[in-house]
Every structure is written in C-alpha cells, then in structure tokens.
C-alpha positions in Angstrom: -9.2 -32.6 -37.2 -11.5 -31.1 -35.1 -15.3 -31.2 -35.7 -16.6 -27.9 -35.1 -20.2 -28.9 -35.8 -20.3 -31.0 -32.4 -19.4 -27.7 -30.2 -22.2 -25.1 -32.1 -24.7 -23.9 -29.4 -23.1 -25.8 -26.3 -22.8 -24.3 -23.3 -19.7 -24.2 -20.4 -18.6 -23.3 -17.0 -15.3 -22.7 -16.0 -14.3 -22.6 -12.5 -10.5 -21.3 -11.6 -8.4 -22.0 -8.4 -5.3 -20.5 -7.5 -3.3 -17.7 -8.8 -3.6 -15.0 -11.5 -1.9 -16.9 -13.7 -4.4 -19.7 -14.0 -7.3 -17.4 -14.6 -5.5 -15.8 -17.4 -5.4 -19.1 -19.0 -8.5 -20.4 -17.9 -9.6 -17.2 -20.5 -7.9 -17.9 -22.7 -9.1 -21.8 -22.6 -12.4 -19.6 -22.9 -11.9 -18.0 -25.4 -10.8 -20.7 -27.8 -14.1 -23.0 -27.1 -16.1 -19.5 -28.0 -14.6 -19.1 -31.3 -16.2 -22.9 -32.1 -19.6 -21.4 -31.2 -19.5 -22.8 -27.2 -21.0 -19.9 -25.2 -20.8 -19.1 -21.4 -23.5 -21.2 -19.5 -26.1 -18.7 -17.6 -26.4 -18.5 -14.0 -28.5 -21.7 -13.1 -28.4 -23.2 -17.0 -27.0 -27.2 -16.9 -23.9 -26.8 -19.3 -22.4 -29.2 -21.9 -18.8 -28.2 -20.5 -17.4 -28.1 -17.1 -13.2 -27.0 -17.4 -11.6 -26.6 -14.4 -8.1 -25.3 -13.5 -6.3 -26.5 -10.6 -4.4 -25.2 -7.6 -1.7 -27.2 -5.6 0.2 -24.9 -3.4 -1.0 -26.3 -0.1 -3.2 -29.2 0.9 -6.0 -27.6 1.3 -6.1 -25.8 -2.4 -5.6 -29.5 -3.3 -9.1 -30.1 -0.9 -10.5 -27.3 -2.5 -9.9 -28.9 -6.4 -11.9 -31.7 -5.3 -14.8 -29.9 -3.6 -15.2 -28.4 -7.0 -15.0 -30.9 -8.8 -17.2 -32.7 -7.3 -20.1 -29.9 -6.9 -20.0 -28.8 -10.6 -20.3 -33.0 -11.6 -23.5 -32.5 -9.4 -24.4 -29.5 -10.5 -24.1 -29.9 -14.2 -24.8 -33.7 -14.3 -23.8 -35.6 -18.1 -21.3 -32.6 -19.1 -18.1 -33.4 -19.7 -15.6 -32.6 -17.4 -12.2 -31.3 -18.0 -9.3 -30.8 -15.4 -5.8 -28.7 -16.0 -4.0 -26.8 -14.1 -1.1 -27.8 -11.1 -3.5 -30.4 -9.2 -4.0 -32.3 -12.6 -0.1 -32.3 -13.2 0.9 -33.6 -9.7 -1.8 -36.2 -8.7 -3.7 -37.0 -12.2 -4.9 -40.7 -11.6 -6.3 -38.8 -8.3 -8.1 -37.0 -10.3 -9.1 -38.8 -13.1 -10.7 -41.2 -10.7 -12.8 -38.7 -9.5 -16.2 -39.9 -10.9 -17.9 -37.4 -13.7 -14.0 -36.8 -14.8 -13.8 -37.7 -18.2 -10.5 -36.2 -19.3 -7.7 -34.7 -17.0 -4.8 -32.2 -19.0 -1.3 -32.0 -17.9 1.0 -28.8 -18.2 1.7 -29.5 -21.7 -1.8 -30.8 -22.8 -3.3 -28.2 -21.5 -3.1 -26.0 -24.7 -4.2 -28.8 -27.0 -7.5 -29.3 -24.8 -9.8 -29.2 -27.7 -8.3 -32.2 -29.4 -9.2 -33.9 -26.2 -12.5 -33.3 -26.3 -13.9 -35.7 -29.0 -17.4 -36.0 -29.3 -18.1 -34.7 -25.8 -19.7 -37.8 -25.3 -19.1 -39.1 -21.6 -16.3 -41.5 -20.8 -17.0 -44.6 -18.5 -13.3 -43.7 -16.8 -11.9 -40.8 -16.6 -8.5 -40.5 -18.5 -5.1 -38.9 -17.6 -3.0 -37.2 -20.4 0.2 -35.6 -18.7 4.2 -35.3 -19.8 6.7 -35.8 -17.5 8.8 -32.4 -16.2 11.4 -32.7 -18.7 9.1 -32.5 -21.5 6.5 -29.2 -20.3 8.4 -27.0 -22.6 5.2 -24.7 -24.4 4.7 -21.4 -23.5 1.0 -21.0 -23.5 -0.2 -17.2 -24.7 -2.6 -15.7 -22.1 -4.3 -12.5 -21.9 -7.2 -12.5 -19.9 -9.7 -9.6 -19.3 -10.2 -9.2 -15.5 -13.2 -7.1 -16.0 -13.4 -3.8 -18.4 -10.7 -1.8 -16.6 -8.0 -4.1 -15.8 -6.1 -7.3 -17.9 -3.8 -9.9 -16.8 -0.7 -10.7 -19.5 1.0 -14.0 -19.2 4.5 -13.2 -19.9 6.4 -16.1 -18.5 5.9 -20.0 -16.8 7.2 -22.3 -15.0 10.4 -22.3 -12.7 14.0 -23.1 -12.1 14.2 -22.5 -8.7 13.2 -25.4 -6.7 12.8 -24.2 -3.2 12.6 -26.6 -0.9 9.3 -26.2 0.1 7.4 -25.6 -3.2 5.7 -28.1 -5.8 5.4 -25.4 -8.7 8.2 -26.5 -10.8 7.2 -29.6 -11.0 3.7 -28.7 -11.4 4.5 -25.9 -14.3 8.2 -27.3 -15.3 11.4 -25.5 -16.2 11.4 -21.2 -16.7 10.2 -20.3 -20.7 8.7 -17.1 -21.9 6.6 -15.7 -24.3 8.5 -13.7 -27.2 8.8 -9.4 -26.5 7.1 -8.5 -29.7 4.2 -11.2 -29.3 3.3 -9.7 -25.9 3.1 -6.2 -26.7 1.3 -7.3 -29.7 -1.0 -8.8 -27.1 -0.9 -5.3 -24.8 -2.0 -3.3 -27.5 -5.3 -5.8 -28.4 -5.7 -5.0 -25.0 -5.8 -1.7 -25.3 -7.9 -2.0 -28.5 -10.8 -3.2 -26.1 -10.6 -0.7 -23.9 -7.9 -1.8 -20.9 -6.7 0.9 -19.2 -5.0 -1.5 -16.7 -2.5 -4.4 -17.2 -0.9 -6.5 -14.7 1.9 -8.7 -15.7 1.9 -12.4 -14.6 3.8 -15.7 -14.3 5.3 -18.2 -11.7 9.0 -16.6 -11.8 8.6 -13.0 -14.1 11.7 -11.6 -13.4 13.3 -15.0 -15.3 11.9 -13.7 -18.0 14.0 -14.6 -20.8 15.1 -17.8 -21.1 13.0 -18.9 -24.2 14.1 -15.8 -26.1 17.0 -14.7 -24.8 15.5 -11.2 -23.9 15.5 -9.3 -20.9 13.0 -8.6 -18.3 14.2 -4.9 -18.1 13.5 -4.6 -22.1 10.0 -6.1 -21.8 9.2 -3.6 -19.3 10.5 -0.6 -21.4 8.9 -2.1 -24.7 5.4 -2.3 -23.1 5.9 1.4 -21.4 5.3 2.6 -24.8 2.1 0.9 -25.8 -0.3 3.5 -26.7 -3.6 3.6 -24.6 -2.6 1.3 -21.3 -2.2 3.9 -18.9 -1.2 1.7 -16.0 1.2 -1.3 -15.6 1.6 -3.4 -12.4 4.1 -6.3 -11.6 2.3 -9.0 -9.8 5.7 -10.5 -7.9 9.5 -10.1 -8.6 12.1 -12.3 -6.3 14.3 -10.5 -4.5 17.4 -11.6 -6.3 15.8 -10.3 -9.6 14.7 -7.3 -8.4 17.5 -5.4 -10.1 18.3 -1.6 -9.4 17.8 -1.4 -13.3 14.0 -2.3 -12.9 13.8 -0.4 -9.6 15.0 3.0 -11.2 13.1 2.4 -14.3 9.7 2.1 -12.9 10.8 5.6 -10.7 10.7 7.4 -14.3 8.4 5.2 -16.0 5.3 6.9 -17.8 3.4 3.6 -17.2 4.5 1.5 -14.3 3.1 2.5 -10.9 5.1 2.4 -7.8 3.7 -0.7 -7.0 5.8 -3.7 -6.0 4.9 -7.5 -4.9 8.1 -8.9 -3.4 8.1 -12.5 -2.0 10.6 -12.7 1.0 9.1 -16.3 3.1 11.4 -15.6 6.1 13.1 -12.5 7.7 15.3 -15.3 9.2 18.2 -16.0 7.1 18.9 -19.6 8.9 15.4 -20.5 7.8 15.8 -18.8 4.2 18.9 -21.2 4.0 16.7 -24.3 5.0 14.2 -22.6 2.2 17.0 -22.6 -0.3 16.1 -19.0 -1.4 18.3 -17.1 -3.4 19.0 -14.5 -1.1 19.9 -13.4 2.5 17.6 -10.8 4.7 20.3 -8.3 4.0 19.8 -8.0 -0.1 15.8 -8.0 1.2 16.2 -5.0 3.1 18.6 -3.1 0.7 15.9 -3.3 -2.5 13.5 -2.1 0.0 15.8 1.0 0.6 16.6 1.3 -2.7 12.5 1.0 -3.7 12.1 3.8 -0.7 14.8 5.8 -1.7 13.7 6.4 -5.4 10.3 6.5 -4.7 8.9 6.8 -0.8 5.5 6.7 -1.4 5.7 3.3 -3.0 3.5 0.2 -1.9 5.6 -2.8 -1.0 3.7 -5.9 -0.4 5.6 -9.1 0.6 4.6 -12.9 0.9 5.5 -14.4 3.9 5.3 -18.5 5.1 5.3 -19.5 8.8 5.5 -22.6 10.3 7.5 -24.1 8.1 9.7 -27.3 8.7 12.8 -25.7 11.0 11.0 -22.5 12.0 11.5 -22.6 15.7 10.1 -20.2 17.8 13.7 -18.6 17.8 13.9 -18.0 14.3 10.5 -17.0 13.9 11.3 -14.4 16.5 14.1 -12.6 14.8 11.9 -13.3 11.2 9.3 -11.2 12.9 11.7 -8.4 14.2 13.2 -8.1 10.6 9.8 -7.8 9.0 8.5 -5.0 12.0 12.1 -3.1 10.6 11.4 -3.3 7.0 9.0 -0.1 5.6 7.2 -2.3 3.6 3.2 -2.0 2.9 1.0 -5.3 3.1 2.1 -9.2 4.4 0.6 -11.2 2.1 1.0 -14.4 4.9 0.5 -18.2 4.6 0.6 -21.1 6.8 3.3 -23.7 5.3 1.5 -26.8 4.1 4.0 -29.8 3.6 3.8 -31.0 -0.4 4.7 -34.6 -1.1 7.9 -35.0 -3.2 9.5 -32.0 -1.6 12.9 -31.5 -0.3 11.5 -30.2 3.0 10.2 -33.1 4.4 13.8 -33.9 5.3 14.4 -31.2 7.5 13.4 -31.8 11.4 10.9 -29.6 13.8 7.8 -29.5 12.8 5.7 -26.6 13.9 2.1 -27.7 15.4 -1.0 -26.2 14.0 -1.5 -24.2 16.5 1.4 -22.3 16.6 1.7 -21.9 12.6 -1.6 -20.0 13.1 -0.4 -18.0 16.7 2.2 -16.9 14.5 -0.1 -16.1 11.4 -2.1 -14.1 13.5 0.7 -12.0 14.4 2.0 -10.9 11.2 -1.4 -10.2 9.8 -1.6 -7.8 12.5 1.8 -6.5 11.9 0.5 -6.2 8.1 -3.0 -4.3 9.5 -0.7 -2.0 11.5 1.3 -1.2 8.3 -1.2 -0.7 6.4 -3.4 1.5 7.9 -0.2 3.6 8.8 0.6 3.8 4.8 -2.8 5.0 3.8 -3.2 7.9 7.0 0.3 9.6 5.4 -1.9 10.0 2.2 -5.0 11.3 3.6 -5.6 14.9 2.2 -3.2 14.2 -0.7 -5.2 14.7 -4.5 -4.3 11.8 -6.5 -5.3 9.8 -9.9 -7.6 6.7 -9.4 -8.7 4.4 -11.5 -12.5 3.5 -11.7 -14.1 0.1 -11.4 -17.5 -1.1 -12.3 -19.5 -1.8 -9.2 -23.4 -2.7 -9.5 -25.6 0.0 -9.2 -26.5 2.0 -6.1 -23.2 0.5 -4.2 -19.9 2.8 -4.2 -17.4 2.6 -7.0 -13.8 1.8 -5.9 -10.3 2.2 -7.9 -6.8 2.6 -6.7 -4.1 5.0 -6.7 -0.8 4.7 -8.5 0.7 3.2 -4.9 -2.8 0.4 -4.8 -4.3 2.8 -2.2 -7.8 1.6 -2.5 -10.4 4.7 -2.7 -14.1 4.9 -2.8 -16.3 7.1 -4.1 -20.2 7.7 -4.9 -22.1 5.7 -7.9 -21.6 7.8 -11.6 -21.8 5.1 -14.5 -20.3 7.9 -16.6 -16.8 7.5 -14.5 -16.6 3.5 -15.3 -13.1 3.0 -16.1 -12.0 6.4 -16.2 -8.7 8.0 -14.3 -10.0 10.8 -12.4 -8.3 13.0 -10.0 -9.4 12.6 -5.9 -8.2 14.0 -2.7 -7.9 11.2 -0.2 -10.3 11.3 2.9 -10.8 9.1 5.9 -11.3 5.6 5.9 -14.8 4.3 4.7 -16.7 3.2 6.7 -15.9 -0.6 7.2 -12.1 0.2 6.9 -10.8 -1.2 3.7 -10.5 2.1 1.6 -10.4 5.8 1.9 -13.0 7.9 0.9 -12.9 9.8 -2.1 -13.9 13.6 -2.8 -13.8 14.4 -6.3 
C-alpha cells in the first residue's frame, strides 16, 4: 500500500533519451506521480524526484544515460533517483552502481515504479529490480501530450524480430499490444484536450496484434473515425508489414496523412541478409511504387545504418545506388554501433570510423538533395498546415499533410489551428517554406 501522504507537495524532473516511445511513457510515469500530488520541479528548483528513461541503441546513447545521470545527481543533490528505460534493462548493476542511484526499473518494473519508491528516503546502494526476457510480458498504456497540437499513442512494444545487429528485443522483450477499444478510448481523451495531431508509436507497430489477436489494418480504420483528431501519422512500419491494405487505405483515409517512416538499413541485399531483415531491396522498392503510385506527393522517409559489420565498400556502393533510385523523401542515417550480446559480432570486416562517417556524409547529402527537391515541386501549391506554438515574436511553423514544414508570421489566435497556405520559397535558413496565408 502506497503512502500518498509522503509524495504531497514534492517536486520532480524527468529527463528522456531515445525514441518517441520512451517519452510517451516517461508522461505517462508523469502523470501517475501528479495524481499523488508530486508537481513538475521549476526551472532552477532542487527536486525531490529525478526519473530517468534510458536509451541503448548505440554506445554512445548508452554514454549519453550516464552523463545524465550523473549531472541531474549533481544537480538535484539528496533526490531520489530512478532509472528505466532500455539502458536499465541491459546493463542494470552498471547502473545501479552509479552513485546517487537509488532504484533502477527493468522493462517490467517499470509500470509499478511507485511501489518502488518507499519513503523516498535515500538508499546507501543503489538497487536493481529487472525480469529476465521471457518474463517482460505487460503492455504499458502511454499517451503522451507532445505539446498542445500534437500526441504520441503507444500502441504496441517490444519485438520478435531479432536482427542481428539490434539490442531492443532484449531490452523491450517479445511483440504485445495494447487492446483496439482501450486505444481509441485513449485517442478520443486526446481529443477531449484539444489534440488535433496523433502520432502512433512503438518498437514494431505493424506487429500490432499479437496480445489481442487484432489487426494493424483495423486499428488504423477504428481510430480514422475518432471525432476531433484531424491528423494521424505512423511513426515507422517494416517493410515486410507494410501491406498494400494499409498503403491504399491511408490513400482514402479522412485522417491519415500521406506520410510514411519506412526503415530499410541497407539497399544491399547481401548486407540485408547479414542483417537478417525480413526482406530483399526488391519488396523495398515495390511498396515505394506502390506508396508513389496511390499517392505521388507522399513523404517517404527511410532509416538507413552504415558501417555495419560486412558492409564493404562494395556493398555499400550498390546500397548507395539503390537508395539514389528509390523516390523516397528524407534518410534518416546512423552510424552502426556494435551492442554486446548481438549476433553481429560474429560476422568479419569491420568498417573503421572513418569510413562509417565518409559514408554517413554521403547519404545525408543524398537525403539534403532529396529533400530540398520534394519541397521545390510544392512551391506555389495552397495547402492545409497545422499550427504550432512558438514563443512570441519568433515565426510559427506547422506541416503539411506530406510533413512539408512551413512558416509563417506570429498570430496567437492561429495556435493549433489548420489553416490553408500557399507554399513559398525556402525561409531563410533553409529548413521550411515560407507561408502566405
């Protein structure tokens, strides 16, 4: 039984790392230390409570996890310190060695955090609570507001996949949803507060299902028909899940935008294989038609890894040429980082360094290229944005159906409104186009 008097009029931080999925539940780890009375600490106020959630996807988001640590210890000194998140799961005596850790929460713990809290009076050792990856079987509910226009829905976890190259299923455990009535439930509280903007998050979404035994297709069709969310996006779909079902709905969809987030890794299909991804180039380039076809002036944006174990310069070569083919939008690219415990530390060739960034540099310039190219065909076009705060005197920003990012002049009264622009030039540091309303 947890005392509620002891949390009344404490204050906490939070402090997230990693994806989109870990800030949603960092909210909603938020949200239930508000409803015993803890607030947010102010900018520059010492605070009772310091939760953070961890990153592991390379070695330097594991760096990162204990640079923060470490600063909010010194920062907030006597608070007691919480750590969740995919750094906790993998390396949790790490962690709870960490002096100023008092308690560090596995996958699975992670949802009963307040019974770990106690008193809140400081440990003299930090302690690990963690389950091993047969047992991370709870679904966690998570609907996190990323500011007044725009919310981030949890609808699935964890992942079957195991490529070779990738930590996150043992970090998250096995694929398991949330139910398709519970998270509608949850999309219209969100509209209820004033969301006008959800995008839909987990590790694997488009294994949605295997909890309930429901589609991915009929999630997406149940939530079109939420009253008062005008706009739905899909943070990332593989390739092999990216069904012509979910293509062609999202063409006719009231709600979706023509948005997609598609992780390919490797145009090479040799280094795919060493991956062991689901898929050749050749399915990769046909849902990109078959995205094009039904809708042209869709935004594509695909994740891409170079440098990993068995990428010679060869294969990277033809990777590259298949990716310069493809009429895709944005490279989303990152530098392999080898992960203990992973099946690629088998594999010979190692690429220097050096080279994984040569060849970094290259694709982000292919992305720049691609980009710029995508939003020129728009300029002159009239199209529907969505308004974001921005603090006053500096231009407001939203984005088009297709994420074309658009600026226009301060007007409180447009806060998270849809308005209609036509698209200008670029603004004047490049990263949008300017608005005329």
């Amino acid at each position: 039984m947890i005392d509620t008097n002891i949390f009344q009029d404490k204050t906490a931080v939070y402090y997230t790392l990693g994806c989109k999925l870990n800030f949603s539940e960092t909210s909603t780890i938020g949200r239930m230390l508000r409803e015993l009375g803890v607030r947010t600490a102010r900018r520059g106020e010492k605070a009772d409570i310091c939760v953070v959630n961890t990153c592991s996807v390379t070695e330097v988001a594991d760096k990162k996890c204990r640079q923060a640590i470490h600063r909010l210890v010194k920062q907030h000194p006597g608070a007691f310190v919480v750590v969740t998140g995919c750094y906790a799961q993998l390396k949790p005596d790490t962690v709870a060695s960490i002096e100023g850790v008092d308690v560090v929460l596995g996958a699975e713990q992670k949802k009963d955090l307040l019974s770990y809290l106690g008193d809140l009076r400081k440990r003299d050792k930090g302690e690990a609570f963690t389950s091993p990856l047969r047992d991370i079987r709870s679904f966690i509910p998570s609907c996190s507001r990323g500011d007044r226009t725009r919310f981030f829905l949890k609808v699935q976890d964890g992942c079957d996949y195991f490529c070779s190259y990738c930590t996150i299923p043992f970090a998250r455990g096995r694929s398991r949803n949330g139910s398709i009535a519970s998270l509608v439930e949850q999309a219209h509280r969100a509209a209820d507060e004033g969301g006008k903007e959800i995008v839909l998050t987990g590790v694997n979404i488009g294994d949605f299902g295997k909890t309930t035994g429901e589609k991915f297709t009929d999630l997406v069709r149940a939530l079109d028909d939420v009253e008062g969310i005008e706009r739905y996006r899909i943070s990332s779909l593989e390739p092999d899940l990216l069904t012509d079902d979910i293509i062609d709905f999202v063409a006719q969809s009231k709600r979706f935008m023509p948005h997609f987030h598609i992780p390919l890794q490797s145009g090479c299909d040799e280094v795919l294989k060493l991956m062991r991804r689901r898929y050749a180039s050749d399915l990769f380039a046909e849902k990109v038609r078959r995205i094009k076809k039904t809708m042209p002036d869709a935004f594509i944006g695909v994740d891409v890894i170079v440098g990993t174990r068995g990428e010679t310069e060869e294969f990277f070569e033809q990777g590259y040429r298949f990716i310069e083919s493809l009429d895709v939008t944005q490279l989303h690219v990152f530098s392999y980082s080898e992960r203990p415990g992973t099946q690629a530390l088998k594999i010979d060739h190692v690429v220097s360094p050096e080279e994984k960034h040569r060849r970094s540099q290259r694709l982000l310039e292919l992305s720049e290229q691609k980009t710029r190219a995508f939003y020129i065909r728009h300029i002159g076009q009239t199209m529907p944005i969505l308004l974001e705060r921005a603090k006053p005197g500096l231009p407001m920003h939203g984005f088009t159906p297709n994420y074309i990012r658009v600026e226009v002049p301060h007007d409180d009264t447009l806060d998270n409104q849809v308005i209609n622009v036509r698209l200008g030039d670029f603004n004047e540091d490049g990263t949008a186009l300017l608005g005329v309303i």
